[in-house]
N, C-alpha and C positions, 0 to 999 in steps of 0.2 A: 611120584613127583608132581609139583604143584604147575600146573599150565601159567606160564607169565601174563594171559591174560583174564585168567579168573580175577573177581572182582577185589579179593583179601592180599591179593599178591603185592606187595613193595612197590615192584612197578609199575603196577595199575595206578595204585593211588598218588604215584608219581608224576603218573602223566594227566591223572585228572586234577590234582592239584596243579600243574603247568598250566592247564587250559584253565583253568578255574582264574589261577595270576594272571596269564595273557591276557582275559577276559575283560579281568580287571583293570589291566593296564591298558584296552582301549578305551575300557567307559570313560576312566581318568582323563586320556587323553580327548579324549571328544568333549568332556566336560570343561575342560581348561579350554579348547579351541571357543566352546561355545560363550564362555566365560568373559573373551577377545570379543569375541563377533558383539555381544550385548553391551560391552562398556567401550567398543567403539560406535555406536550407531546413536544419534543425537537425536533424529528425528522421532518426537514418541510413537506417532500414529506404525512406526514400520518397525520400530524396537515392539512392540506390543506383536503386530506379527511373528517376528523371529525368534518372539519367545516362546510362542506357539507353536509354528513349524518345526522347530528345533527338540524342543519337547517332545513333539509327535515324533521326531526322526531317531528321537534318543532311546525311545520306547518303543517303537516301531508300533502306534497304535494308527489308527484310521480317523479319529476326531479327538476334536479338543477347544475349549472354551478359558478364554480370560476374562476375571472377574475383578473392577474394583470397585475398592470398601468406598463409600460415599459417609465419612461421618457425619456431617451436616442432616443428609436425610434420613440414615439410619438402612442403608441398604446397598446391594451389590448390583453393580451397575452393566451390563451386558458391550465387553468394547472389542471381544473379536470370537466370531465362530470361523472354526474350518473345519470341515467335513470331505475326504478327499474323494471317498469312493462313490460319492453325492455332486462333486465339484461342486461342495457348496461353501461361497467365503462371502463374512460378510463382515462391516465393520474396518478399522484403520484404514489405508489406503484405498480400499477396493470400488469404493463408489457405492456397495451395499448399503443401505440404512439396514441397522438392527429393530426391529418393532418390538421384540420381544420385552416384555416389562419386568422393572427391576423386580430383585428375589428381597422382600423387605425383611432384616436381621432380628425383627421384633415385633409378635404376634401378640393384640390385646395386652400388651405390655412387657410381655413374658420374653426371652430369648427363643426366635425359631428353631428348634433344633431339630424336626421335623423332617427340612430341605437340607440335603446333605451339603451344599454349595455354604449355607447360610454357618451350617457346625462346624465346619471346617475352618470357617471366618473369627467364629465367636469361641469356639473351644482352640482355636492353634495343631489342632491334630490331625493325624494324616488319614484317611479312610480309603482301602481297597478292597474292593466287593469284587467278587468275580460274577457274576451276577444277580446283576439289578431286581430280575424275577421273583428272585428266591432269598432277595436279602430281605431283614427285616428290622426297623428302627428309625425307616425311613419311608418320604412316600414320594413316589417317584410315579403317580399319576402322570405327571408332566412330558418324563419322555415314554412313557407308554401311549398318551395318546397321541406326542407327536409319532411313536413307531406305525401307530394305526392307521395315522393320515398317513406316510410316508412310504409305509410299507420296508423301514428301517425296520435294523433288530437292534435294539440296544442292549448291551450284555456287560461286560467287562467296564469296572472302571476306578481309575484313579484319582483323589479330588488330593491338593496339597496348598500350605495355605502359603501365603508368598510374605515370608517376614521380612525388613528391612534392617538396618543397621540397628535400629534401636530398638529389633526384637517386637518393632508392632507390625500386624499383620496388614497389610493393604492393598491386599487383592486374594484370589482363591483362581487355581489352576487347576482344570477339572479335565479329564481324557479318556476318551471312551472308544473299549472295543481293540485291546493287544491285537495285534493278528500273529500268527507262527509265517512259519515260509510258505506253505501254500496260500496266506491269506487267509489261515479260517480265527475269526475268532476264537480268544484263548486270556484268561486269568492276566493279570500283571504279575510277572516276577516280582517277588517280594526284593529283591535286592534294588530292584528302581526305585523302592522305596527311599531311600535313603540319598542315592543321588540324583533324584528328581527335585526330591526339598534343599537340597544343595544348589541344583541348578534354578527352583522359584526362588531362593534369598541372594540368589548373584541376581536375578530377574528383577525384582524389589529394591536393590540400590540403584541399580541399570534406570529401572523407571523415576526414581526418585529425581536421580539427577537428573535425564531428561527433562522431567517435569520443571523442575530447577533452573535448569537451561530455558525452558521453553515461557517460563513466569516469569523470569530478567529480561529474555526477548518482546515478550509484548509489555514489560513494564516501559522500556525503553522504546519501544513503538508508539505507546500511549504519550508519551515525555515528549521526543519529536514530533507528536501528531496535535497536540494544544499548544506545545510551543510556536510551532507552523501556525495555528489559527489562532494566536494572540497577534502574531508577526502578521499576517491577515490582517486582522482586524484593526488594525492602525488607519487601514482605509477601509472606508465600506464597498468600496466600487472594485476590490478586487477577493474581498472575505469570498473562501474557496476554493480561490483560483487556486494553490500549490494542490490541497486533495482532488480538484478536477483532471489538471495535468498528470497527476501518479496515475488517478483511475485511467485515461487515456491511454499513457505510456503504458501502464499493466496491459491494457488490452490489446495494443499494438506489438508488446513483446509475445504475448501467448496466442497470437494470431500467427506470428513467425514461426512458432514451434510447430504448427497446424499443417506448414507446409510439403507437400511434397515433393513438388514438383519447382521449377522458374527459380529464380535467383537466389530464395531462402531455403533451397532445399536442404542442402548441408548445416544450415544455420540452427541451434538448437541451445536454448538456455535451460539450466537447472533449474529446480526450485531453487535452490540457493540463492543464484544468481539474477532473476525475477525477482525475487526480495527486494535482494541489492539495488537492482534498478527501480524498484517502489519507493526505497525506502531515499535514493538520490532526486528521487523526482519531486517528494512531496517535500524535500529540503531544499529544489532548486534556486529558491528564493529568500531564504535564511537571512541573506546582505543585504538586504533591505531595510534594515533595522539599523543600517549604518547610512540610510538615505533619510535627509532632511524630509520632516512630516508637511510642509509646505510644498515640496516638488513632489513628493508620492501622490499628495491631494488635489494638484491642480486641475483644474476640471477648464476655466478656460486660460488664455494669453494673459491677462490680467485677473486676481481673483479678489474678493473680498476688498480692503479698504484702500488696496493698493489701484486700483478700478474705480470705488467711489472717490478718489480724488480726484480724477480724472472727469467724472462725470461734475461732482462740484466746481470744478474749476471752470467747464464750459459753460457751466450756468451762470457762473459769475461772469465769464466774458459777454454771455448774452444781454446780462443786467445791466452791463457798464457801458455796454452799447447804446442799451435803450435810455438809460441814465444820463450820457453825452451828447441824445440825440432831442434831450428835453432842455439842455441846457443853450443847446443851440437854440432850437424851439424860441426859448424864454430871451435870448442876446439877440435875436433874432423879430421879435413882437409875434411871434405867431405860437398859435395853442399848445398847451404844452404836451401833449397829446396825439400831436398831428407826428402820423409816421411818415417823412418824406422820402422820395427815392432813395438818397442816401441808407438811411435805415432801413430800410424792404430790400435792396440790396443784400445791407449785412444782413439780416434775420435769413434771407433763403439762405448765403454763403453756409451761414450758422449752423443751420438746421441741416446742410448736407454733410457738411463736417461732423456733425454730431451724428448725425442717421449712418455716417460712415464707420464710427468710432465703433459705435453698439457693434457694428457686423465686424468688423477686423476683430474683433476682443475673442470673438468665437472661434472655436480651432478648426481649422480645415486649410483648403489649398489659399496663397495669395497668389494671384496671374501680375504677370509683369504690370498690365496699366494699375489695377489696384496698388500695387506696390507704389507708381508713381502718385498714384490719388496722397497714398500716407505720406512719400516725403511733400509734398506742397503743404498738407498740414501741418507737419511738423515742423517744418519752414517758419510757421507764420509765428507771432508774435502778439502780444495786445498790453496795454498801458495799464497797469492797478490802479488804482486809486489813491499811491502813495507819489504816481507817478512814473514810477520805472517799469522798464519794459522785461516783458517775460514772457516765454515760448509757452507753446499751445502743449508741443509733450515734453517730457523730460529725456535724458538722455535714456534713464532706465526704461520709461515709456515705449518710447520708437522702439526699442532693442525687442523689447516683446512683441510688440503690435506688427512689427517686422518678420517674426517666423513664417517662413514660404510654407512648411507643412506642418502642419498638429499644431501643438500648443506650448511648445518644451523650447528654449532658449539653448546655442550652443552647450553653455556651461552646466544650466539644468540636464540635459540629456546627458554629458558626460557624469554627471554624478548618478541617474538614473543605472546609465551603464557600470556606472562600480559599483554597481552591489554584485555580480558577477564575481569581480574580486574580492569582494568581502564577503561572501558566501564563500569561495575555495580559503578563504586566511581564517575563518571559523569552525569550518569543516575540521581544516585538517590539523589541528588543535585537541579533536576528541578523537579518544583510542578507540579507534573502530578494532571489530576484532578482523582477523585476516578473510574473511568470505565477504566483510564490506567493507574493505581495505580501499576500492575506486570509486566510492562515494562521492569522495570531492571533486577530482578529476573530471567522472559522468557531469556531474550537477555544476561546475565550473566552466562549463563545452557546450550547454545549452542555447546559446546563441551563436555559435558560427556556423560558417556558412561552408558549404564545402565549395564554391568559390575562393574562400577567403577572405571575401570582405565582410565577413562576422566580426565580433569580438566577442573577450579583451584580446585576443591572442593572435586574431589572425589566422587558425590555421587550419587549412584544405585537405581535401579529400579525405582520405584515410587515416590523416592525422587526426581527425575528429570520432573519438572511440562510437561505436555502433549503438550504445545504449542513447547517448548523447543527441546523436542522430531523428531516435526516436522520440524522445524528451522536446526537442525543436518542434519537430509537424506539432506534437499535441502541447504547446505552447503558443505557438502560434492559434489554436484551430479553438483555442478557449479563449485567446484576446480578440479574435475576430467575431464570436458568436457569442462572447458573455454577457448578458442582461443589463448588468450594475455598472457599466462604464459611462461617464456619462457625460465625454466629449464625444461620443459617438453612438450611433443608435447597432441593435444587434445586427449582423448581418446573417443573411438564413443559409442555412448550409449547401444549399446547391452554389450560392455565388461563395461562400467562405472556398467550398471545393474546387473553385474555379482558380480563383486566386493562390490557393497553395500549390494547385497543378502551372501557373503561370511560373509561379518563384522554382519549382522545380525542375524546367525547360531552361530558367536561368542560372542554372547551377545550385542556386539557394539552398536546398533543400534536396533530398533523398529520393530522386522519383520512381523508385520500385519500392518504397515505406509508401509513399503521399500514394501510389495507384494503391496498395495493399489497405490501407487505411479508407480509403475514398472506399472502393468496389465493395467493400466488408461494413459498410456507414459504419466505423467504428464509435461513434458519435452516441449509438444509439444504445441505451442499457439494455445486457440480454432480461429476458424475465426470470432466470435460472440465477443471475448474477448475484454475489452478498459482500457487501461494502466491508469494507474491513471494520470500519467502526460505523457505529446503527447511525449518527448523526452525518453520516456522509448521505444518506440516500436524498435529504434533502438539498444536495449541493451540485445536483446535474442540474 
């Protein structure tokens, strides 16, 4: 009688065909899981890892390299090693630079076919050596002498090439060194063969999109970031300022993250959500573009010709002075020349009126007696020369020459303040996608106060979202020390520090941001730091 478990028995091959199926039906199943995990992960840099890791875990080898095709240069570009039994990761997330230089797809014109990474790119085919040593067809100098420096063994390995929907190849997945269960190296099972290149062409659409994702993202960053420095440049005295403020806010949101300990300990933003807050900060200013270019540009109380009339007119009254004082002169028999009390009189009056005008027109504080200085001016009167009598200012005049602080008119400042509201009425107009869904909100909340007497809105405390909060200090802390304004000279950071720490004793402001910000001079660019776009570095 035949033993049930000799090899030829029914049952034998019953039960090795069941394990054979089971086997089957996990790889299946992990392949499909893995399939989930790649065509949910957005971010490429960390999709590029998990396609690696994943790989590695699907094959249970020890290393593994992702490769892509560069067609422009004509070569494969090094974008993640892992090496576990090395801990060595370098590339995507990891903070690693890669040094290692690209594998070029074309030697003296010819196709490399040489480097097995480069054949596997240019031919579409799969190659499992078991090993590297003893193979031949290939020249694998490379990881021999990294084994020599390292004291690695490189043995085992599988290279597979990473096709995409449209069956072109754009990357090379290479893995080296199987291990069994004790860990020793060992061959690739030829059946990875096949769902290895199944799991690199779910990898290759995975990347593709990404990539797709990640090119509308900075297309649309680029689009917002010239849009913002057209809307800039409407004035020159604040071209800038919105990329100042994001850089600020960026640094004050990932200072937060830094935290361990004190009030931001639990506080913790994504990258996601860092974006979001970049991307609301450098838009904070958007509504400006619905603010008259006349009130953006005002520089003093009076500008341009609306000022020289003012200036022409007291010249004229001075002339008509001296003009009445010849006529007298001459009705009189005396020189027509001769300036008597009466007229030395007017000329000083004149002259301090005028000496006073120059200094009111300029923005800063007006003190109660100045303020009376203007109305006796504005009071006075003088005769034309048609005869009729007419005031020294206008009504429009006074109303300017009258602001107690800065240079902005009631009514000018309220228009200045609605661009806040017409920043959130444009904003919320473009379909953000759902991760910058509080774009408007953030960047519509940058001026209040957590007192509440911010605006438009008024509203306090913790109605005032956190990003928002932050966006204020480095708002503030770039109209206080920016260069180009030029009702006002810069003021240098230790007094800017002073005055933000003031406003946030007042409620104004966030006083565990303004200490966080101040103790950290966020102010100051790290040397490690990279602007998002190269023309920002000239804009601190």
């Amino acid at each position: 009688m035949t033993s049930p478990t000799e090899p030829n028995t029914p049952d034998f091959q019953d039960t090795d065909l069941a394990s054979r199926l089971t086997t089957l039906e996990g790889d299946m199943e992990r392949l499909h899981q893995i399939g989930i995990a790649l065509s949910s992960e957005k971010n490429l840099h960390r999709l590029l890892e998990t396609i690696v890791a994943e790989a590695r875990g699907f094959t249970h080898c020890d290393a593994g390299t992702l490769y892509r095709v560069n067609d422009e240069k004509r070569v494969l570009t090094f974008e993640i090693m892992q090496t576990e039994s090395t801990g060595y990761y370098a590339g995507g997330t990891t903070g690693n630079k890669i040094t290692v230089p690209p594998v070029p797809l074309e030697k003296d014109g010819e196709p490399n076919c040489t480097n097995v990474s480069a054949y596997v790119a240019i031919t579409g085919e799969v190659v499992n050596i078991p090993d590297v040593y003893e193979a031949e067809g290939f020249d694998f100098t490379g990881p021999k002498k990294y084994d020599e420096m390292t004291g690695y063994r490189t043995q085992s390995m599988l290279v597979i090439p990473m096709r995409d929907h449209t069956d072109k190849v754009i990357g090379v997945l290479q893995l080296i060194n199987a291990l069994d269960a004790d860990g020793k190296h060992i061959p690739f099972e030829s059946r990875f063969e096949s769902m290895v290149r199944s799991l690199a062409s779910q990898a290759a659409v995975a990347i593709n999109n990404a990539q797709l994702i990640q090119d509308i993202e900075n297309l649309f960053k680029s689009v917002v970031h010239y849009t913002v420095k057209a809307i800039d440049a409407r004035s020159p005295h604040t071209a800038g300022h919105s990329s100042r403020v994001a850089t600020l806010t960026r640094r004050l949101a990932e200072t937060v993250n830094l935290q361990t300990n004190g009030p931001f300990a639990e506080v913790h933003f994504s990258e996601e959500q860092i974006e979001e807050i970049w991307m609301a900060a450098i838009m904070h200013d958007v509504g400006k573009i619905g603010v008259p270019e006349a009130v953006l540009e005002k520089q003093y109380k009076l500008d341009g010709a609306k000022y020289e009339l003012v200036a022409e007119r007291f010249q004229r009254i001075r002339e008509l002075a001296i003009m009445r004082a010849r006529l007298r002169n001459a009705n009189n028999g005396q020189p027509e020349d001769l300036i008597d009390e009466e007229l030395l009189k007017t000329l000083k009056e004149w002259e301090e009126d005028y000496e006073f005008i120059q200094w009111v027109n300029r923005p800063g504080f007006l003190a109660p007696e100045k303020k009376e200085q203007l109305d006796r001016i504005a009071a006075k009167t003088y005769t034309d020369w048609k005869g009729d009598e007419q005031p020294y200012l206008t009504e429009e005049e006074y109303l300017n020459f009258s602001v107690i602080k800065g240079n902005l008119t009631d009514d000018e400042r309220r228009q200045i303040q609605g661009h806040v509201i017409h920043t959130e009425e444009m904003l919320l107009k473009l379909p953000f996608t759902d991760k910058l869904a509080q774009i408007p909100m953030f960047a519509a909340s940058h001026h209040e106060w957590l007192n509440g007497k911010g605006y438009p809105k008024g509203l306090k405390g913790d109605q005032i979202p956190f990003p928002a909060r932050m966006m204020c200090i480095a708002d503030v802390w770039d109209a206080l020390t920016a260069q180009d304004r030029p009702y006002k000279p810069a003021i240098p950071p230790e007094k800017s520090s002073q005055i933000l720490q003031a406003g946030a004793e007042h409620d104004e402001f966030d006083k565990d941001l303004v200490d966080l910000f101040i103790s950290h001079r966020l102010w100051e660019k790290k040397p490690d730091e990279v602007a998002d776009f190269p023309d920002e570095d000239d804009e601190e």
